[in-house]
N, C-alpha and C positions, 0 to 999 in steps of 0.2 A: 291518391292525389288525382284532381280531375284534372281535364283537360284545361281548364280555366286556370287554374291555378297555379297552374305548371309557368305561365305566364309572368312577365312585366307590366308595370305598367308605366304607360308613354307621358312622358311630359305636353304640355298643352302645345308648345310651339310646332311639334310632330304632329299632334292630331289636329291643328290648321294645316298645317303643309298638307296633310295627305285629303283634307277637303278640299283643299284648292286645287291638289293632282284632280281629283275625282269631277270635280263640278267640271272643270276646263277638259278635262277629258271628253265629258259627257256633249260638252258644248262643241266641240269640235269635230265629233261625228255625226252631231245632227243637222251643222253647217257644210255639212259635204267634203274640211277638211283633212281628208286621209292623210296626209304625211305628215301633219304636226300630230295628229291621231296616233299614230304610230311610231310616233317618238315620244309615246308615253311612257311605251313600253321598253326592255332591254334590246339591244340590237338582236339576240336572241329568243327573245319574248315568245311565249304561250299563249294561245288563245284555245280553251276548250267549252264549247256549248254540245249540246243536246241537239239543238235547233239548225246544228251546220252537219256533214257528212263525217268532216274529219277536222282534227287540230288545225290550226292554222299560227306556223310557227316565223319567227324573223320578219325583218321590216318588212322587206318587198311584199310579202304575203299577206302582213296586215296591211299594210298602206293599203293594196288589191282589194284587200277584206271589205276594208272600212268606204271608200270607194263605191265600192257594190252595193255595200248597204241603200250608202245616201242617193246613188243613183236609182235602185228598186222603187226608194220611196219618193222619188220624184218622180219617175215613170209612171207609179201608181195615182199622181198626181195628189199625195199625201205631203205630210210634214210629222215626221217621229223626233218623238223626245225619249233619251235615256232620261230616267227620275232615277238616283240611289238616294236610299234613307236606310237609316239606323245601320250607321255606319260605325265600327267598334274597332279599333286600332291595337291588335297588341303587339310588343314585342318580342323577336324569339333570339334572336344573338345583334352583336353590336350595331350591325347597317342592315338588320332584317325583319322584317315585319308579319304578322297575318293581318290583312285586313278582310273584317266578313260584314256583307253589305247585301239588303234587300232593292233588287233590280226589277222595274215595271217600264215597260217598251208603252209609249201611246202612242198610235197614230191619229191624225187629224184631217180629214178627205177636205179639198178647196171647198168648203160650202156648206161643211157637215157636221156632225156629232163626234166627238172625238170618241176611241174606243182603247180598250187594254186589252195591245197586241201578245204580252208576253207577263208574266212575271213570275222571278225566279231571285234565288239566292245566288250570292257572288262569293268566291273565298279567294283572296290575291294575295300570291309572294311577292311584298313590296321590298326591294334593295335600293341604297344610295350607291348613287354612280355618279363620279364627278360632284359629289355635291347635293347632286338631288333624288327625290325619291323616285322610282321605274319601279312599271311592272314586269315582274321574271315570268309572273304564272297564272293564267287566271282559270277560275276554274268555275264554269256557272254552271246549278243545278235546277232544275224544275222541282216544285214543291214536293212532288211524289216522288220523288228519287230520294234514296238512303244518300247521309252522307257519309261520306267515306271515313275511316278510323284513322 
């Protein structure tokens, strides 16, 4: 059995919610909002990239995280956009999810040509909590990286 198949699949109303987690996400860290940024996540939430030294795990440290971002790229006198696409929903037990999602960073200098700062695949342990969907784990890879089994 492959790994696909091992799967559920999500009714449509889930796979809106979790675009809308995603898009609002996205928009929210490129508006410089860190704390609603980071109440995306679980109060003990994941963040793993390539691109940082180390995980960055729970609110405080995302809020910080996401914070830094939009501050860099205002410093740098830029404007970054998260884009995800080909975003693929499935399920793995009752309030739990994989969601795996293709992630491109662009920056855009005041005056300039925009460019592609990053892109990289995304794989997230989506959970409901209270209600709604959170992320527990995110885990980004760089194209040339193996994924994980």
């Amino acid at each position: 059995m492959t790994r696909i198949e091992a799967r559920a699949d999500v009714g449509a109303t889930v796979v809106v919610e979790i675009h809308q987690l995603y898009g609002r996400q996205s928009h929210l860290i490129d508006q410089g909002r860190a704390a609603e940024w980071s109440a995306t996540f679980t109060a003990d939430g994941e963040f793993h990239s390539p691109s940082y030294p180390a995980p960055v795990v729970g609110t405080d440290a995302l809020t910080e995280f996401a914070d830094a971002f939009f501050t860099n790229a205002s410093a740098a006198g830029e404007a970054h956009r998260h884009v995800l696409t080909n975003i693929a929903v499935d399920q793995v037990g009752d309030d739990e999810l994989e969601v795996n999602a293709y992630l491109q960073i662009i920056a855009t200098p005041s005056g300039g040509d925009s460019r592609l700062v990053r892109f990289t695949t995304v794989t997230d342990r989506v959970v409901r909590v209270g209600g709604r969907w959170r992320i527990a784990r995110r885990v980004v890879r760089r194209d040339d990286q193996a994924r994980p089994a």
